[in-house]
Biopython code that builds the backbone (N, CA, C, O; Angstrom):
import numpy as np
from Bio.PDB.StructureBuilder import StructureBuilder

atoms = [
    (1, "UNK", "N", (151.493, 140.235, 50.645)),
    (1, "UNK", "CA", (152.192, 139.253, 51.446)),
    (1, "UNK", "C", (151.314, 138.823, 52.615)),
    (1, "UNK", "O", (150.645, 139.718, 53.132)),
    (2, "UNK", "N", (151.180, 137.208, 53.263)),
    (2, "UNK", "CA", (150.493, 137.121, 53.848)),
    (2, "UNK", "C", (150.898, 138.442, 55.396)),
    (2, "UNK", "O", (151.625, 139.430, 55.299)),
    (3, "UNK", "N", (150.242, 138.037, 56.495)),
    (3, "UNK", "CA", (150.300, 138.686, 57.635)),
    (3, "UNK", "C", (149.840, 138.171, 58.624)),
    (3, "UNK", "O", (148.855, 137.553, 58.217)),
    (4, "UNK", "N", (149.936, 138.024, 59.743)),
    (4, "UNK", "CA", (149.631, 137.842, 61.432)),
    (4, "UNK", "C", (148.219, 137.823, 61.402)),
    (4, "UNK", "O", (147.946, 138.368, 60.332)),
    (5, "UNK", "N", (147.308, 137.551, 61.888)),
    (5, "UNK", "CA", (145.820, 137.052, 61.618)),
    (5, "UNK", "C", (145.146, 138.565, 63.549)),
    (5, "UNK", "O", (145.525, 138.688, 64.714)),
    (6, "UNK", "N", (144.664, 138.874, 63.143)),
    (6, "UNK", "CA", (144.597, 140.312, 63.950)),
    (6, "UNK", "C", (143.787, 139.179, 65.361)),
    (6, "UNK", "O", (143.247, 138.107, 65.089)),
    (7, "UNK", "N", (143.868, 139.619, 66.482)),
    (7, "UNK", "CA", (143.458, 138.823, 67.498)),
    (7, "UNK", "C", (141.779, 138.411, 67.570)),
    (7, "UNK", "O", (140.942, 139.305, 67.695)),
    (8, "UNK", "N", (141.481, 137.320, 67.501)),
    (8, "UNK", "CA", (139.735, 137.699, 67.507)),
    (8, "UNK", "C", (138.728, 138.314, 68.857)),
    (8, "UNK", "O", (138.657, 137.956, 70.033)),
    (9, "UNK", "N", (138.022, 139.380, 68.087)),
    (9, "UNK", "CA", (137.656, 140.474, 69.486)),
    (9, "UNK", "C", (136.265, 141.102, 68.777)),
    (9, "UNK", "O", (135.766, 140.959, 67.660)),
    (10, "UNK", "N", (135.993, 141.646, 69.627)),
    (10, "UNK", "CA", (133.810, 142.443, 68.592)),
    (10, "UNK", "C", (134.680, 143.481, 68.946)),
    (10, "UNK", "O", (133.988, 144.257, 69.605)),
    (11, "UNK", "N", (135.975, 143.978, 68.857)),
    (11, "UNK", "CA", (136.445, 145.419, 68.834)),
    (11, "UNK", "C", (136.622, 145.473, 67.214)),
    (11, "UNK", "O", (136.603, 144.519, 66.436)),
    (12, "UNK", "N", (136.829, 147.104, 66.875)),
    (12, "UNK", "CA", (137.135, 147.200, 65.496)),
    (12, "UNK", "C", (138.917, 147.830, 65.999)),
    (12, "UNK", "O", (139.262, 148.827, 66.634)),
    (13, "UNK", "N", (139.818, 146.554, 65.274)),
    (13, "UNK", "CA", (141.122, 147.214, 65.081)),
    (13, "UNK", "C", (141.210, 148.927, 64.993)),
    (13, "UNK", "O", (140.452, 149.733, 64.453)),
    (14, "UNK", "N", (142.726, 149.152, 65.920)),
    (14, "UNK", "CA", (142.822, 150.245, 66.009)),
    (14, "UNK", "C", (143.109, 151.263, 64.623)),
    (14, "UNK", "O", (142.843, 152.447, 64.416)),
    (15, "UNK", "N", (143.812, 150.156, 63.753)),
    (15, "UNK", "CA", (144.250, 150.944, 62.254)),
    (15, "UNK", "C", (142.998, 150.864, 61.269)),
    (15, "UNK", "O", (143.000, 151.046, 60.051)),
    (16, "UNK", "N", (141.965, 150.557, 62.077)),
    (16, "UNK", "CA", (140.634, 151.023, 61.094)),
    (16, "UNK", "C", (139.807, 151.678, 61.638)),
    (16, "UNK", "O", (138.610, 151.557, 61.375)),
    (17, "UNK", "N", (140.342, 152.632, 62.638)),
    (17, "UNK", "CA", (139.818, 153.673, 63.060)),
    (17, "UNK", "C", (140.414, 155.122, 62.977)),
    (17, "UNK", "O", (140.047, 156.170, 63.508)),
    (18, "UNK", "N", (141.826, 154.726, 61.833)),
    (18, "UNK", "CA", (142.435, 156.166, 61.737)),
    (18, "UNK", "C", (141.458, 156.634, 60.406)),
    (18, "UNK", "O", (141.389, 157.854, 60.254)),
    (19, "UNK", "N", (140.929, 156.052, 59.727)),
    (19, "UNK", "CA", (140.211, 156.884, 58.532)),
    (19, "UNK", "C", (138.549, 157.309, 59.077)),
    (19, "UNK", "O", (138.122, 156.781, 60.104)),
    (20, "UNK", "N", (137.886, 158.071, 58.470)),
    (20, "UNK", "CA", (136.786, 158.433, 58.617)),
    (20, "UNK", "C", (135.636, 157.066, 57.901)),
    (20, "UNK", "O", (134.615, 156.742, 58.508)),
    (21, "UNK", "N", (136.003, 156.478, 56.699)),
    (21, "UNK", "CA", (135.038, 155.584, 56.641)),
    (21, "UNK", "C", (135.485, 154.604, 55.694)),
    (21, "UNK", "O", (136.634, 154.769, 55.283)),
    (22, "UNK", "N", (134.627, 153.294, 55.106)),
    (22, "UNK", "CA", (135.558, 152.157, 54.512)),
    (22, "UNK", "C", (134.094, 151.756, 53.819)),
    (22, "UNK", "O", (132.930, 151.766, 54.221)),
    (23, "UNK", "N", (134.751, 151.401, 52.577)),
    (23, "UNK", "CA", (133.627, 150.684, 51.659)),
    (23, "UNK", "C", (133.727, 149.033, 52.230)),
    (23, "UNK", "O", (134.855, 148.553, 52.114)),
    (24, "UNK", "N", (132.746, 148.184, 52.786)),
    (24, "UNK", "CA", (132.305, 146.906, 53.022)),
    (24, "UNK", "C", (131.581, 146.334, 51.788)),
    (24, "UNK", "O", (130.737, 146.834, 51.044)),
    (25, "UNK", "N", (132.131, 145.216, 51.806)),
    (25, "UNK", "CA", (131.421, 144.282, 50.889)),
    (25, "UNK", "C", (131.257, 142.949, 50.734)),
    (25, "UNK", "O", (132.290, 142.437, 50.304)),
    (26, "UNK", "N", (130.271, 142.085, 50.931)),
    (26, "UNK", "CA", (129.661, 140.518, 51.887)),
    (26, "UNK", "C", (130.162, 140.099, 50.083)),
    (26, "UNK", "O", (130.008, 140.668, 49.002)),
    (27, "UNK", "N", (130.857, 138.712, 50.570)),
    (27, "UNK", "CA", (131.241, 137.793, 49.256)),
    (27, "UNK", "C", (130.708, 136.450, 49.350)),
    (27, "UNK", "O", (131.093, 136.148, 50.480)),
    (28, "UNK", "N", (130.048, 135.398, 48.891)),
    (28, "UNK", "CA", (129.287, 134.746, 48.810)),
    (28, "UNK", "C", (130.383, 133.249, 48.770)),
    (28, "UNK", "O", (131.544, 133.474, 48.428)),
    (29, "UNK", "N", (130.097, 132.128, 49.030)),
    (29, "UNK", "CA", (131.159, 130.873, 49.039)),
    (29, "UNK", "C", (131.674, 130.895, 47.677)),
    (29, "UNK", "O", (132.763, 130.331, 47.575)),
    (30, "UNK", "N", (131.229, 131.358, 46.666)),
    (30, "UNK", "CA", (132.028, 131.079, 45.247)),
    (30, "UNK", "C", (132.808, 132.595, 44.865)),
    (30, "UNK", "O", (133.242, 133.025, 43.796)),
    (31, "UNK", "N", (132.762, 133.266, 46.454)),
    (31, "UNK", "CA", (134.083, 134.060, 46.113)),
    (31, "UNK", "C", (133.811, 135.377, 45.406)),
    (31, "UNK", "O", (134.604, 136.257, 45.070)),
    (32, "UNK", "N", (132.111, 135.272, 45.222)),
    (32, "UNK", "CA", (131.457, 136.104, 44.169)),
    (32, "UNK", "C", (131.242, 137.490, 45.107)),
    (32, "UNK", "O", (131.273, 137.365, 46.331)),
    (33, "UNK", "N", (131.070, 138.529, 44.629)),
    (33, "UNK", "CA", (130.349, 139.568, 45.464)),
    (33, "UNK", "C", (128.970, 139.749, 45.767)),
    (33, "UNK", "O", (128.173, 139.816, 44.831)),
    (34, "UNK", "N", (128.508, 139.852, 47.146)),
    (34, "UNK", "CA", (127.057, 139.704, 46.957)),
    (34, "UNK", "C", (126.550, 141.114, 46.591)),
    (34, "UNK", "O", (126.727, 142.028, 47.397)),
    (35, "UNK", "N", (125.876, 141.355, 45.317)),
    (35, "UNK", "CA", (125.896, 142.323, 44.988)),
    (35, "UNK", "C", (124.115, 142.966, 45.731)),
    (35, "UNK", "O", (123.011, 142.433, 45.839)),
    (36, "UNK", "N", (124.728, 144.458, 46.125)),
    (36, "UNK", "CA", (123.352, 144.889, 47.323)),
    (36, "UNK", "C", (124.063, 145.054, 48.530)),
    (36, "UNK", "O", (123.623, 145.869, 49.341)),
    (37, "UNK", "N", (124.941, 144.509, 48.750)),
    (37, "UNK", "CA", (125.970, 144.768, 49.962)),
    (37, "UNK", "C", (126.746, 145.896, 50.469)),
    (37, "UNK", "O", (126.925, 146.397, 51.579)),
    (38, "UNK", "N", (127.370, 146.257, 48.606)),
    (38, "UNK", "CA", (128.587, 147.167, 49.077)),
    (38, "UNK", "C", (127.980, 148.408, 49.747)),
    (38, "UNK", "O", (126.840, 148.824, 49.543)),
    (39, "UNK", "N", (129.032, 149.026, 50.703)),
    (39, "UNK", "CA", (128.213, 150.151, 51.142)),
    (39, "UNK", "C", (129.089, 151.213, 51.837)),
    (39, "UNK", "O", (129.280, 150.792, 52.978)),
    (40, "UNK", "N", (129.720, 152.423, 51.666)),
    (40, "UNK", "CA", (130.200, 153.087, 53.043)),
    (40, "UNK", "C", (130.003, 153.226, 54.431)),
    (40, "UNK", "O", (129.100, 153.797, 55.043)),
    (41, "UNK", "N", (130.859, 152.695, 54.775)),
    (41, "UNK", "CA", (130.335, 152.768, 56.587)),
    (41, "UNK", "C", (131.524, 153.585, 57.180)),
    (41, "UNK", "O", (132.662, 153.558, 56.713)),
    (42, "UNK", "N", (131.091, 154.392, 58.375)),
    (42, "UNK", "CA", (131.904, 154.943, 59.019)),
    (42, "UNK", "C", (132.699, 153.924, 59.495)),
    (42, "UNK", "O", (132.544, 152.713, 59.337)),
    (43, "UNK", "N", (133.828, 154.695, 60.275)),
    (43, "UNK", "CA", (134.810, 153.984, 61.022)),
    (43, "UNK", "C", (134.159, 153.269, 62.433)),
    (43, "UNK", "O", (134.212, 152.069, 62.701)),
    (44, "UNK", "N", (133.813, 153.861, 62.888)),
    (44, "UNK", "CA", (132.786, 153.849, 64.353)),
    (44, "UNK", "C", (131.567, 152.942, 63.945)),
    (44, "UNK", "O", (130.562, 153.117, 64.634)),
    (45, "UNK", "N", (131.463, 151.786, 62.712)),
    (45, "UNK", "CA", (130.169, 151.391, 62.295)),
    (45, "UNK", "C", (130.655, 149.928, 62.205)),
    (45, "UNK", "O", (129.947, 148.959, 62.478)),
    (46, "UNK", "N", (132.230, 149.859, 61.701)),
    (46, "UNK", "CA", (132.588, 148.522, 60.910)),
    (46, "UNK", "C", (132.087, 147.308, 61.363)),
    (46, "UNK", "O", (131.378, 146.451, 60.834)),
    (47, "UNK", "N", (132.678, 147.431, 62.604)),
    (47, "UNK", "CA", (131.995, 146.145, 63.569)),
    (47, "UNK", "C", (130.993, 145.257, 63.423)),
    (47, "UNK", "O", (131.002, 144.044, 63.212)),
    (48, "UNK", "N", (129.715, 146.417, 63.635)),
    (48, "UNK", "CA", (128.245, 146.070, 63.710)),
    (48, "UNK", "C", (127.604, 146.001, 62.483)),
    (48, "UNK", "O", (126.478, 145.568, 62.239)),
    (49, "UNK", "N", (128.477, 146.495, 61.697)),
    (49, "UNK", "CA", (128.337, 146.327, 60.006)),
    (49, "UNK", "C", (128.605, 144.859, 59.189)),
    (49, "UNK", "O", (127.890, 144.180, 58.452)),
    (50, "UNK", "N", (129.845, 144.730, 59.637)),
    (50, "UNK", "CA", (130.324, 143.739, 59.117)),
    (50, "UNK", "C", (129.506, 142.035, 60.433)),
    (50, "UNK", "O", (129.295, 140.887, 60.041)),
    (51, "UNK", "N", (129.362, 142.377, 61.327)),
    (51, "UNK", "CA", (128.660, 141.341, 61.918)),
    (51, "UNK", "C", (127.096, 141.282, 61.633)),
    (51, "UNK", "O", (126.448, 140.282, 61.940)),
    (52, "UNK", "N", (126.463, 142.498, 60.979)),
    (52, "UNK", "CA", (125.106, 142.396, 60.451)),
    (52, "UNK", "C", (125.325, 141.069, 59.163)),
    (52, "UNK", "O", (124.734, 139.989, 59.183)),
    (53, "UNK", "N", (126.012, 141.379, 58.439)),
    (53, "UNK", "CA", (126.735, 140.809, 57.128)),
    (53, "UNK", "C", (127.304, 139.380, 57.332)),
    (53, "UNK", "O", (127.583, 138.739, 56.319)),
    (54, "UNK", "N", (127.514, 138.784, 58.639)),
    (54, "UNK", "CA", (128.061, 138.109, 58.669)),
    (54, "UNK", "C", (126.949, 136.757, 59.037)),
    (54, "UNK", "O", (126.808, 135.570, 58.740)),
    (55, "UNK", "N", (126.273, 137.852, 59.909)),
    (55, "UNK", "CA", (124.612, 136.948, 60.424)),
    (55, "UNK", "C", (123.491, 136.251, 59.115)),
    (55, "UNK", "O", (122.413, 135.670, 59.234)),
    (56, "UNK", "N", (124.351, 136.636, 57.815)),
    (56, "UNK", "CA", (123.320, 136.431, 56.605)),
    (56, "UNK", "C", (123.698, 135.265, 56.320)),
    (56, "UNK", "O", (124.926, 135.311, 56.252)),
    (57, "UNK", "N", (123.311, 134.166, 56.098)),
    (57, "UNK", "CA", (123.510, 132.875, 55.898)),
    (57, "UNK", "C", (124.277, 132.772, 54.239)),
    (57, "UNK", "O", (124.855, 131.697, 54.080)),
    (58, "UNK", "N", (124.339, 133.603, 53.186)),
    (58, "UNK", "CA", (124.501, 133.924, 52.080)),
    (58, "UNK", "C", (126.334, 134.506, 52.049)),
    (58, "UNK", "O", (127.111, 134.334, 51.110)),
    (59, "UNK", "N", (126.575, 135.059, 53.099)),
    (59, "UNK", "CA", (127.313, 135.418, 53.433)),
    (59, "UNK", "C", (128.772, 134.790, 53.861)),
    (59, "UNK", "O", (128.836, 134.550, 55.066)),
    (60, "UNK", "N", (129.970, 134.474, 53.098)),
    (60, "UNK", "CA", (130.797, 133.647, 53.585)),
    (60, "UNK", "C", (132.324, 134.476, 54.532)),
    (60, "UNK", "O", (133.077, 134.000, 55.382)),
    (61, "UNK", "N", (132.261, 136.095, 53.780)),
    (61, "UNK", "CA", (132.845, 136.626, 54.114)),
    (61, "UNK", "C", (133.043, 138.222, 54.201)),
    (61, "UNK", "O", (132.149, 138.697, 53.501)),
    (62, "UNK", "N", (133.634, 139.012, 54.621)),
    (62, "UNK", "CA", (133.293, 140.424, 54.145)),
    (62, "UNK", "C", (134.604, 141.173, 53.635)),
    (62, "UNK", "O", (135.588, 140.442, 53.740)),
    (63, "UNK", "N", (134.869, 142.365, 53.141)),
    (63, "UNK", "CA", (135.737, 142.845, 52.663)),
    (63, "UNK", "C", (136.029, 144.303, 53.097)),
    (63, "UNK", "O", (135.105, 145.081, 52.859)),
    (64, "UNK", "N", (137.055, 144.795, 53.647)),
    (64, "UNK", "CA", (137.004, 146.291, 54.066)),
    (64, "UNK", "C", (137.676, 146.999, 52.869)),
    (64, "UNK", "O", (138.226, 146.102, 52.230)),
    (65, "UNK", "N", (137.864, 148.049, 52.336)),
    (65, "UNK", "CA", (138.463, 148.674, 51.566)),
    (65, "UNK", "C", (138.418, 149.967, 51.384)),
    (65, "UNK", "O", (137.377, 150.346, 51.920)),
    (66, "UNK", "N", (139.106, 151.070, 50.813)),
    (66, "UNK", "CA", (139.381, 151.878, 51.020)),
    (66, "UNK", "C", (138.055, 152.712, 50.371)),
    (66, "UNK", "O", (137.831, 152.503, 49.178)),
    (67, "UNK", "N", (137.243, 153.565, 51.035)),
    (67, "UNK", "CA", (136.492, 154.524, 50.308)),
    (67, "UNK", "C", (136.639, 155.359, 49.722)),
    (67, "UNK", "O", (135.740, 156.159, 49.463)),
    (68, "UNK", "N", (138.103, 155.472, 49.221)),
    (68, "UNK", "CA", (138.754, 156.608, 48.098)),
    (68, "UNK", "C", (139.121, 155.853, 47.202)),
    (68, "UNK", "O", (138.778, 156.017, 46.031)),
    (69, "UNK", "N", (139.982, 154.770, 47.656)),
    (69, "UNK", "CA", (140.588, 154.957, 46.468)),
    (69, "UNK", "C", (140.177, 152.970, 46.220)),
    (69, "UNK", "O", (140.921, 152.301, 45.503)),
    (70, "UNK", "N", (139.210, 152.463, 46.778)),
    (70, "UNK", "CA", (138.608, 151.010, 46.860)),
    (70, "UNK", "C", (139.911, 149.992, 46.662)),
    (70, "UNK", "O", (140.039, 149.182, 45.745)),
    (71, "UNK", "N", (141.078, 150.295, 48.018)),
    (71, "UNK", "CA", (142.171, 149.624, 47.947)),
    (71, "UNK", "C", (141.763, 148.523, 48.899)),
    (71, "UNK", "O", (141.112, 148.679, 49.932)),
    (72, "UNK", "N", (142.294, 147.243, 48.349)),
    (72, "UNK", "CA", (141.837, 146.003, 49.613)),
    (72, "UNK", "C", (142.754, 146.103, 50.976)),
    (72, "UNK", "O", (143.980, 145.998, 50.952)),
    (73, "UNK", "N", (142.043, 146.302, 52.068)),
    (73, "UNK", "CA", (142.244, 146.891, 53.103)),
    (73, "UNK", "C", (142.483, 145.205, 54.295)),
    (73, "UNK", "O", (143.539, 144.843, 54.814)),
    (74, "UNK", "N", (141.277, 144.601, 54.383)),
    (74, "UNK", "CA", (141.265, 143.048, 55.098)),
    (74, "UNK", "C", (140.006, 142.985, 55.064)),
    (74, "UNK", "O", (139.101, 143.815, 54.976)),
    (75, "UNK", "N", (140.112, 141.222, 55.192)),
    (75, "UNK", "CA", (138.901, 140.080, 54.802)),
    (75, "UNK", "C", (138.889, 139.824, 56.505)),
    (75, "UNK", "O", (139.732, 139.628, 57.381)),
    (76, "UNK", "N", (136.983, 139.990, 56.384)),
    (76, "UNK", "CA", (136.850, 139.571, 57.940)),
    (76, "UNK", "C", (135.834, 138.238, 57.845)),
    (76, "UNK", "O", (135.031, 138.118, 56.919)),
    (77, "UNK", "N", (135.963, 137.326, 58.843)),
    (77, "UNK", "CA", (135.313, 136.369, 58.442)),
    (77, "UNK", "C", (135.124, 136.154, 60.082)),
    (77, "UNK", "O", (135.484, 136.907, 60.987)),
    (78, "UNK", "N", (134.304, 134.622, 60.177)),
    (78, "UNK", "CA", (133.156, 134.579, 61.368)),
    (78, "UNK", "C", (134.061, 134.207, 62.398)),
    (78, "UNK", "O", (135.216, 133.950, 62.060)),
    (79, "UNK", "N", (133.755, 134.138, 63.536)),
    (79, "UNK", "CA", (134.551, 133.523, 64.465)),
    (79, "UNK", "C", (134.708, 132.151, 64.518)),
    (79, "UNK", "O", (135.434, 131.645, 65.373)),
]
sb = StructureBuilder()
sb.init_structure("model")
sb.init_model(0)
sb.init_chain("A")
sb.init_seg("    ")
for serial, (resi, resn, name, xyz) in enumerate(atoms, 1):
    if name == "N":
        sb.init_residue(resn, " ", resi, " ")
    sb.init_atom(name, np.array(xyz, "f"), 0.0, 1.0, " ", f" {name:<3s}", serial, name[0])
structure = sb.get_structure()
């Protein structure tokens, strides 16, 4: 179901700091996965992770998800 769009901030939301870490993954304008991307990152990393990812011109969007169980978690995109 859609949801409330989280406030825009270079903080990492507080409910993605209750787990220890999150599989990221950069998706390309045709929606594709850029494959070379995916990666575990700590909780304490997402941020600077997902804004490394975001600085790639190739890059249209990123994906957080669960590192257990690779549940879609939220789509972060540029400011």
């Amino acid at each position: 179901d859609p949801c409330e769009r989280h406030p825009e901030s270079a903080d990492t939301p507080a409910m993605f700091l209750s787990r220890d870490a999150y599989l990221v993954r950069a998706y390309g304008e045709t929606d594709r996965i850029r494959y070379g991307t995916g990666q575990i990152v700590p909780a304490d990393r997402l941020a600077q992770t997902c804004a490394d990812l975001l600085a790639e011109p190739e890059t249209a969007y990123v994906h957080l998800r669960s590192a257990s169980n690779n549940c879609y978690q939220a789509r972060v995109e540029r400011a």
